[in-house]
Every structure is written in structure tokens, then in C-alpha cells.
C-alpha positions, 0 to 999 in steps of 0.5 A: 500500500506504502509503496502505492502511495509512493508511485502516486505521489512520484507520478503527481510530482512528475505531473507538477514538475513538468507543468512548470518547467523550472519552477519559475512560475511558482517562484513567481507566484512565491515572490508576489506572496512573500513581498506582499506579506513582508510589506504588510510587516512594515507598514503594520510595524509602522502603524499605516493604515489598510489603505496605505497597505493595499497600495504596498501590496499591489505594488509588490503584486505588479512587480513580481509579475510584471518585471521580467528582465534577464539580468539582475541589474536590467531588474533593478533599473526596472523597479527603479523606473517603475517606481518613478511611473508609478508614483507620477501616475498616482500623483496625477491621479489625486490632483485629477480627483480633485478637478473633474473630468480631468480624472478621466481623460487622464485615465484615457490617456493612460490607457493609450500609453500603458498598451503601447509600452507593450511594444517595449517589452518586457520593460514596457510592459512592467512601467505600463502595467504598474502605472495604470494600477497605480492609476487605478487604485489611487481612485478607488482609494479616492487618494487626495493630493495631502495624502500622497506622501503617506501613498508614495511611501507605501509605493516605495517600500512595497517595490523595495520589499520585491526587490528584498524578496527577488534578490535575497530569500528567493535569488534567481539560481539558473544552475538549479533551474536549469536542473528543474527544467531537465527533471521536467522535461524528463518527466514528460519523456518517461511518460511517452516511453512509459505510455509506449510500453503499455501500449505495445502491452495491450495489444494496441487498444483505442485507451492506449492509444489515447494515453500515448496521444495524450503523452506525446502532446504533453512532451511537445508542450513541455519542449513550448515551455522549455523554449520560454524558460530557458532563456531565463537560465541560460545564456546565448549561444547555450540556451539556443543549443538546448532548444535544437536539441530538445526539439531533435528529442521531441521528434525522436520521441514522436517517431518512436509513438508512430513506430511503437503503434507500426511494430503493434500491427505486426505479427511478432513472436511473443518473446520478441513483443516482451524483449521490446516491452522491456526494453521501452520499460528499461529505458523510461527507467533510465529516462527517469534517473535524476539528472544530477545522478545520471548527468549522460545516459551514454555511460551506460551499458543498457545505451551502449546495448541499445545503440547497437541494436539499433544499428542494423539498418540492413535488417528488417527482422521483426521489432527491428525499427522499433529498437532503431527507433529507441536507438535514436531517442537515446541518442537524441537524449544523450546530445541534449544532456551534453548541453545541459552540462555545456559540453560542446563537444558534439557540436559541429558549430556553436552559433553566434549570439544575435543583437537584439532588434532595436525598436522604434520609438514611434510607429504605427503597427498592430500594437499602436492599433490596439492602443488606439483602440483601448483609448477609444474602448476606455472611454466607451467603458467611462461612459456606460460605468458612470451610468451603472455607478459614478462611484465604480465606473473604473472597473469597467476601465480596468477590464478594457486594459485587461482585454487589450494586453496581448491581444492583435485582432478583435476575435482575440479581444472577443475571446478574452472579454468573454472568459473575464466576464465568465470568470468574474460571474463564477468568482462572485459566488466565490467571494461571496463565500470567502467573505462571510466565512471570514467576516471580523477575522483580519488574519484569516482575511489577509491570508486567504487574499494572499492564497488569491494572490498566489492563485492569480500569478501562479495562473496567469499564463494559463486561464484568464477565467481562473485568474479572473475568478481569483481576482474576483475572490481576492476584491471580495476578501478587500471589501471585506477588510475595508468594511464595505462588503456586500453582495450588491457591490460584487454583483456591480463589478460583474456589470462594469466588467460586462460593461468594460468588455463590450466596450472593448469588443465594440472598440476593437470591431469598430475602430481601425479593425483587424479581422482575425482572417486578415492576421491569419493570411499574415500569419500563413504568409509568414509560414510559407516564407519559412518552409521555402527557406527550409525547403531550400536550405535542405537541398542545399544540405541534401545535395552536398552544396552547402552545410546548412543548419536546417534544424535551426531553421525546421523551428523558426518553421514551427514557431510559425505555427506557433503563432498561427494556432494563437492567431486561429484561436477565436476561430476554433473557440466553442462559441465560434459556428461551426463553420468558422471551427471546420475551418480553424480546424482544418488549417491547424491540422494542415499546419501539424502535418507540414510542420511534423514532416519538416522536422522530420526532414531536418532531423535525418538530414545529413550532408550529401545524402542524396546528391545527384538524385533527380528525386530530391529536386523534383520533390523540393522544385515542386513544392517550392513552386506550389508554395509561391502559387499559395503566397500570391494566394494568400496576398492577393487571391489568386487562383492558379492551379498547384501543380501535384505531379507524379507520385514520387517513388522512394523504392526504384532504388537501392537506398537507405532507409534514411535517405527513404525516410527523407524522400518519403516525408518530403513527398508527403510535405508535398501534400499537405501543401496541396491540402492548405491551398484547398483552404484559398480554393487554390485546387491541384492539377493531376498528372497523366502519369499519376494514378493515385487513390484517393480517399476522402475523409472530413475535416474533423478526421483530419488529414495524414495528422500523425495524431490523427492517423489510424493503427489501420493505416499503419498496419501498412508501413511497406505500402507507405513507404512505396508511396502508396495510399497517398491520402487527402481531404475533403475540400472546405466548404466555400462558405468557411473562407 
């Protein structure tokens, strides 16, 4: 039973872990709690009252949320900066009290300024954010200008306590980071390995399958996160390497969840089914080491045994690709864990450090857009607040600003009004609770608001309608203190908060709009650029031409993506019609394909692998040509047909099974390109010679998705790699586009 419990807690841990690589979002949430308690120390020693204290705390909230810069001294310049805004800000908030309207228009004003110093980021975004909450509080405080010493004081020691917090009790330690982002995406790892064996256990069943989906779409989102952490841990050109190497890995894994469903169709002698059992569980075994303890895999006798086993590219006995495929995620593995320990050794060159861009300091762009927009939605906002409650109108305001922070299109703003409002609704009811339970306890009061506190940093970057709700709970728990609760006072904040997000809604479909389908064809448009310049860099490595670094240039592809699932976000939304999620669908599941099959590509690419073969540049001098058809598409509609060509043959010849697997994985490149012109009504002209079944399948099956393909069709992994079974999808629907 003991050792259950144990097992239970290992895989919680490991599920913890690996949702935050690094522990930085805890620490984060640990540097709001603690600056704002050692605040309150202060002041209470100090015998300032709770107003004076609730501007400490939601300075040192906004500090360690908002200051995010690399170096410790970039930090502290920040704060310093922060200060000074925040200070202005609340002084030209107690004189504008004083002599209305000028309150308001000073509020409009600020509004424009804190979204543009976005473009500023992340210091624009900490000077902004801190001066509008400043703003903000010193009118829900209703500070006069006699007041202000006592208020700017209180700004002061709140930013001087994070500062305490960030550079004494909890010091940004890269080393141990580093280490909790190698456990976490170790975790995620075993995981894939762990659900492999079981399903080749099973017997392939629909669950397991799920799980091993489920495993691999956990691990790719790991490899996101870790992208963004690791630039907090390490430095240029480290930070940039570990990246590369940790996408290799995620590939590796991915191939191994494809082969692992492949080697379950076959028909395998039960002692070679448990041999490949046990050696998947043998490797998660060594996957879920402690990387302290097991800095190389390599030293190890099992890697040494698996590499040689997996080295038999002549053989086709049965199990053999998925020991080849085990191989490779080892050794994968194994490059990654050098950089993490910075041995270079296996690198054939270490990239150079890119200067940062230089931004200009006045341009009009997408986010002096919103900006101009949240100033018209901030004012909308005042109007129909005032009308709900001239004491209450800035919360209105406030949800406006919020909408508008890292949105770019008025589906976005939509999307995120909404989930404020939802979140805010259901966080009524919370606070309601909170706020009776504690009614008269002060100290129980202060600790549930910095639970809340806690909650909204901890979740910031993963549901707006959870931080929404905790806010909510958190406003009830101040009135609470401040002796001004009641239901009717949060059932006013859900109607400014309605109230706020139409006005933003209506602000960002009115004036100056970006339609959601006008950032996707941008969006797009920047992916088909970098597949060309990939397609292009990799015959060039292919061929023997030039060594390129086409894995480097396999993620700026994904990052591509990236941002296109981010952009086609309000189109797949449930309150979305269907139509609109057919399409969002549809793109996404193009996208997947092409960016899966591109790093594919990359990661067996090798220099002159297939030079002088009249396959590789029929493949890649079709597919780039069809992607400048899909550009002139994508910019100005036009309709030419894409050329689909023969079916390309990867058997004609005695090859090897990487250079097989390359030609086979740009062939289907292929058609997936062909597949996201349907999305434009840019259709494909067939060959004579090309007498190629088709399938037809719906959109929601999607299309030659790794993620989505049947065990069926992998029964069949001869036939695919001839070429055979080329599969497409059945047109949008005209009215989608």
C-alpha cells in the first residue's frame, strides 16, 4: 500500500514538475506572496493604515509579475523606473480627483500609453502595467493630493520589499533551474516511453492509444515551455543549443509513438513483443534517473546495448525499427544532456549570439492599433460605468486594459472579454463565500487574499477565467477588510466588467479593425516564407552544396505555427459556428502535418545524402513552386492551379532507409501543401502519369495528422513507404473562407 502511495505521489510530482518547467512560475507566484506579506510587516510595524497597505501590496503584486528582465541589474533599473511611473501616475491621479473630468481623460490617456509600452517589452510592459494600477487604485482609494506622501511611501517600500524578496530569500539560481527544467522535461519523456510500453502491452487498444496521444502532446508542450524558460537560465549561444536539441528529442520521441503503434500491427513472436516491452520499460527507467545522478545516459551499458541494436539498418527482422527507433531517442537524449552540462563537444558549430532588434520609438503597427483602440474602448467603458455607478465606473476601465494586453485582432479581444466576464460571474459566488466565512477575522482575511494572490500569478499564463475568478475572490476578501462588503457591490463589478468588455469588443470591431482572417493570411504568409527557406536550405544540405543548419531553421518553421494556432484561436473557440471551427480546424491540422514532416526532414538530414538524385529536386522544385502559387494566394487571391505531379517513388532504388525516410516525408510535405491551398480554393492539377487513390475523409478526421492517423493505416508501413495510399481531404466548404 506504502509503496502505492509512493508511485502516486512520484507520478503527481512528475505531473507538477513538468507543468512548470523550472519552477519559475511558482517562484513567481512565491515572490508576489512573500513581498506582499513582508510589506504588510512594515507598514503594520509602522502603524499605516489598510489603505496605505493595499497600495504596498499591489505594488509588490505588479512587480513580481510584471518585471521580467534577464539580468539582475536590467531588474533593478526596472523597479527603479517603475517606481518613478508609478508614483507620477498616482500623483496625477489625486490632483485629477480633485478637478473633474480631468480624472478621466487622464485615465484615457493612460490607457493609450500603458498598451503601447507593450511594444517595449518586457520593460514596457512592467512601467505600463504598474502605472495604470497605480492609476487605478489611487481612485478607488479616492487618494487626495495631502495624502500622497503617506501613498508614495507605501509605493516605495512595497517595490523595495520585491526587490528584498527577488534578490535575497528567493535569488534567481539558473544552475538549479536549469536542473528543474531537465527533471521536467524528463518527466514528460518517461511518460511517452512509459505510455509506449503499455501500449505495445495491450495489444494496441483505442485507451492506449489515447494515453500515448495524450503523452506525446504533453512532451511537445513541455519542449513550448522549455523554449520560454530557458532563456531565463541560460545564456546565448547555450540556451539556443538546448532548444535544437530538445526539439531533435521531441521528434525522436514522436517517431518512436508512430513506430511503437507500426511494430503493434505486426505479427511478432511473443518473446520478441516482451524483449521490446522491456526494453521501452528499461529505458523510461533510465529516462527517469535524476539528472544530477545520471548527468549522460551514454555511460551506460543498457545505451551502449541499445545503440547497437539499433544499428542494423540492413535488417528488417521483426521489432527491428522499433529498437532503431529507441536507438535514436537515446541518442537524441544523450546530445541534449551534453548541453545541459555545456559540453560542446558534439557540436559541429556553436552559433553566434544575435543583437537584439532595436525598436522604434514611434510607429504605427498592430500594437499602436490596439492602443488606439483601448483609448477609444476606455472611454466607451467611462461612459456606460458612470451610468451603472459614478462611484465604480473604473472597473469597467480596468477590464478594457485587461482585454487589450496581448491581444492583435478583435476575435482575440472577443475571446478574452468573454472568459473575464465568465470568470468574474463564477468568482462572485466565490467571494461571496470567502467573505462571510471570514467576516471580523483580519488574519484569516489577509491570508486567504494572499492564497488569491498566489492563485492569480501562479495562473496567469494559463486561464484568464481562473485568474479572473481569483481576482474576483481576492476584491471580495478587500471589501471585506475595508468594511464595505456586500453582495450588491460584487454583483456591480460583474456589470462594469460586462460593461468594460463590450466596450472593448465594440472598440476593437469598430475602430481601425483587424479581422482575425486578415492576421491569419499574415500569419500563413509568414509560414510559407519559412518552409521555402527550409525547403531550400535542405537541398542545399541534401545535395552536398552547402552545410546548412536546417534544424535551426525546421523551428523558426514551427514557431510559425506557433503563432498561427494563437492567431486561429477565436476561430476554433466553442462559441465560434461551426463553420468558422471546420475551418480553424482544418488549417491547424494542415499546419501539424507540414510542420511534423519538416522536422522530420531536418532531423535525418545529413550532408550529401542524396546528391545527384533527380528525386530530391523534383520533390523540393515542386513544392517550392506550389508554395509561391499559395503566397500570391494568400496576398492577393489568386487562383492558379498547384501543380501535384507524379507520385514520387522512394523504392526504384537501392537506398537507405534514411535517405527513404527523407524522400518519403518530403513527398508527403508535398501534400499537405496541396491540402492548405484547398483552404484559398487554390485546387491541384493531376498528372497523366499519376494514378493515385484517393480517399476522402472530413475535416474533423483530419488529414495524414500523425495524431490523427489510424493503427489501420499503419498496419501498412511497406505500402507507405512505396508511396502508396497517398491520402487527402475533403475540400472546405466555400462558405468557411
Amino acid at each position: 500500500m506504502m509503496e502505492r502511495l509512493l508511485l502516486m505521489w512520484d507520478r503527481l510530482r512528475d505531473r507538477l514538475v513538468a507543468a512548470d518547467p523550472g519552477l519559475l512560475r511558482l517562484r513567481r507566484a512565491l515572490l508576489a506572496v512573500f513581498g506582499i506579506g513582508l510589506s504588510i510587516v512594515v507598514l503594520l510595524a509602522a502603524g499605516r493604515t489598510i489603505p496605505t497597505i493595499m497600495v504596498a501590496a499591489v505594488a509588490a503584486m505588479q512587480a513580481a509579475f510584471t518585471v521580467n528582465d534577464r539580468a539582475p541589474r536590467a531588474q533593478v533599473v526596472t523597479l527603479v523606473l517603475a517606481f518613478c511611473s508609478g508614483a507620477l501616475s498616482m500623483t496625477c491621479a489625486a490632483f485629477g480627483q480633485a478637478a473633474p473630468p480631468l480624472d478621466n481623460l487622464l485615465f484615457i490617456v493612460l490607457i493609450f500609453l500603458a498598451v503601447y509600452a507593450q511594444r517595449f517589452a518586457p520593460r514596457g510592459n512592467a512601467l505600463g502595467a504598474l502605472a495604470f494600477f497605480m492609476f487605478f487604485f489611487a481612485m478607488f482609494l479616492r487618494i487626495q493630493p495631502a495624502q500622497l506622501p503617506g501613498y508614495l511611501l507605501a509605493l516605495l517600500i512595497g517595490l523595495c520589499a520585491n526587490g528584498f524578496v527577488r534578490f535575497g530569500v528567493l535569488r534567481h539560481d539558473p544552475d538549479r533551474e536549469l536542473l528543474r527544467i531537465r527533471k521536467a522535461f524528463r518527466a514528460r519523456l518517461s511518460a511517452v516511453a512509459r505510455a509506449a510500453a503499455a501500449y505495445l502491452a495491450g495489444g494496441g487498444t483505442e485507451w492506449r492509444r489515447q494515453q500515448l496521444l495524450r503523452a506525446d502532446s504533453r512532451l511537445h508542450e513541455a519542449v513550448l515551455m522549455i523554449e520560454d524558460a530557458i532563456g531565463e537560465v541560460l545564456d546565448p549561444p547555450a540556451s539556443d543549443l538546448l532548444r535544437r536539441r530538445a526539439i531533435e528529442v521531441e521528434l525522436a520521441a514522436k517517431w518512436l509513438s508512430i513506430t511503437t503503434r507500426r511494430t503493434s500491427t505486426e505479427e511478432l513472436p511473443d518473446e520478441v513483443r516482451d524483449e521490446l516491452i522491456g526494453r521501452l520499460l528499461r529505458f523510461e527507467s533510465l529516462i527517469e534517473h535524476d539528472p544530477q545522478e545520471l548527468p549522460v545516459i551514454s555511460d551506460t551499458d543498457e545505451f551502449s546495448r541499445m545503440l547497437v541494436s539499433g544499428s542494423r539498418l540492413d535488417r528488417r527482422g521483426p521489432g527491428d525499427d522499433l529498437r532503431r527507433a529507441i536507438a535514436e531517442l537515446a541518442l537524441a537524449d544523450v546530445n541534449a544532456q551534453r548541453i545541459a552540462v555545456h559540453d560542446y563537444s558534439a557540436e559541429a558549430q556553436i552559433p553566434e549570439p544575435e543583437p537584439p532588434a532595436k525598436k522604434r520609438l514611434v510607429a504605427y503597427d498592430n500594437q499602436t492599433r490596439s492602443a488606439i483602440q483601448a483609448m477609444i474602448g476606455g472611454g466607451l467603458a467611462m461612459l456606460g460605468g458612470e451610468l451603472v455607478s459614478p462611484q465604480r465606473w473604473y472597473w469597467a476601465v480596468l477590464t478594457v486594459f485587461v482585454v487589450f494586453l496581448n491581444t492583435s485582432t478583435a476575435g482575440a479581444t472577443l475571446v478574452k472579454g468573454m472568459r473575464r466576464v465568465s470568470g468574474t460571474l463564477v468568482g462572485i459566488f466565490g467571494g461571496m463565500l470567502l467573505a462571510l466565512l471570514v467576516t471580523g477575522n483580519v488574519t484569516a482575511t489577509v491570508l486567504l487574499i494572499l492564497a488569491c494572490v498566489f492563485c492569480v500569478v501562479y495562473t496567469a499564463r494559463v486561464s484568464q477565467v481562473v485568474v479572473s475568478f481569483f481576482v474576483t475572490c481576492m476584491l471580495g476578501l478587500l471589501y471585506s477588510l475595508l468594511g464595505a462588503f456586500t453582495l450588491e457591490v460584487l454583483w456591480l463589478r460583474v456589470a462594469e466588467t460586462a460593461i468594460g468588455a463590450i466596450a472593448g469588443i465594440l472598440a476593437a470591431i469598430a475602430v481601425v479593425p483587424v479581422r482575425t482572417r486578415t492576421v491569419l493570411r499574415s500569419d500563413l504568409e509568414s509560414v510559407l516564407a519559412d518552409l521555402r527557406d527550409f525547403l531550400e536550405a535542405a537541398e542545399s544540405l541534401l545535395t552536398g552544396r552547402e552545410n546548412v543548419n536546417v534544424i535551426e531553421l525546421s523551428r523558426e518553421l514551427d514557431r510559425s505555427v506557433e503563432q498561427v494556432r494563437t492567431t486561429v484561436e477565436p476561430l476554433t473557440h466553442p462559441m465560434s459556428v461551426n463553420s468558422r471551427r471546420d475551418y480553424g480546424s482544418y488549417v491547424l491540422t494542415t499546419l501539424d502535418r507540414i510542420s511534423f514532416r519538416a522536422r522530420h526532414v531536418a532531423a535525418r538530414a545529413e550532408p550529401g545524402l542524396l546528391s545527384a538524385d533527380d528525386r530530391l529536386t523534383t520533390l523540393t522544385g515542386r513544392l517550392i513552386s506550389n508554395i509561391g502559387i499559395l503566397l500570391e494566394a494568400v496576398g492577393n487571391g489568386t487562383q492558379r492551379r498547384l501543380d501535384r505531379g507524379g507520385e514520387t517513388s522512394v523504392t526504384t532504388r537501392e537506398d537507405s532507409a534514411q535517405a527513404r525516410s527523407v524522400l518519403l516525408s518530403l513527398s508527403r510535405l508535398d501534400e499537405a501543401v496541396i491540402a492548405l491551398g484547398r483552404v484559398f480554393g487554390v485546387r491541384s492539377t493531376e498528372s497523366v502519369q499519376a494514378n493515385v487513390r484517393r480517399r476522402t475523409r472530413s475535416v474533423s478526421a483530419g488529414t495524414d495528422s500523425i495524431t490523427n492517423t489510424s493503427d489501420a493505416e499503419l498496419a501498412a508501413p511497406r505500402r507507405a513507404e512505396a508511396g502508396e495510399g497517398s491520402r487527402t481531404t475533403e475540400p472546405v466548404r466555400r462558405s468557411t473562407q
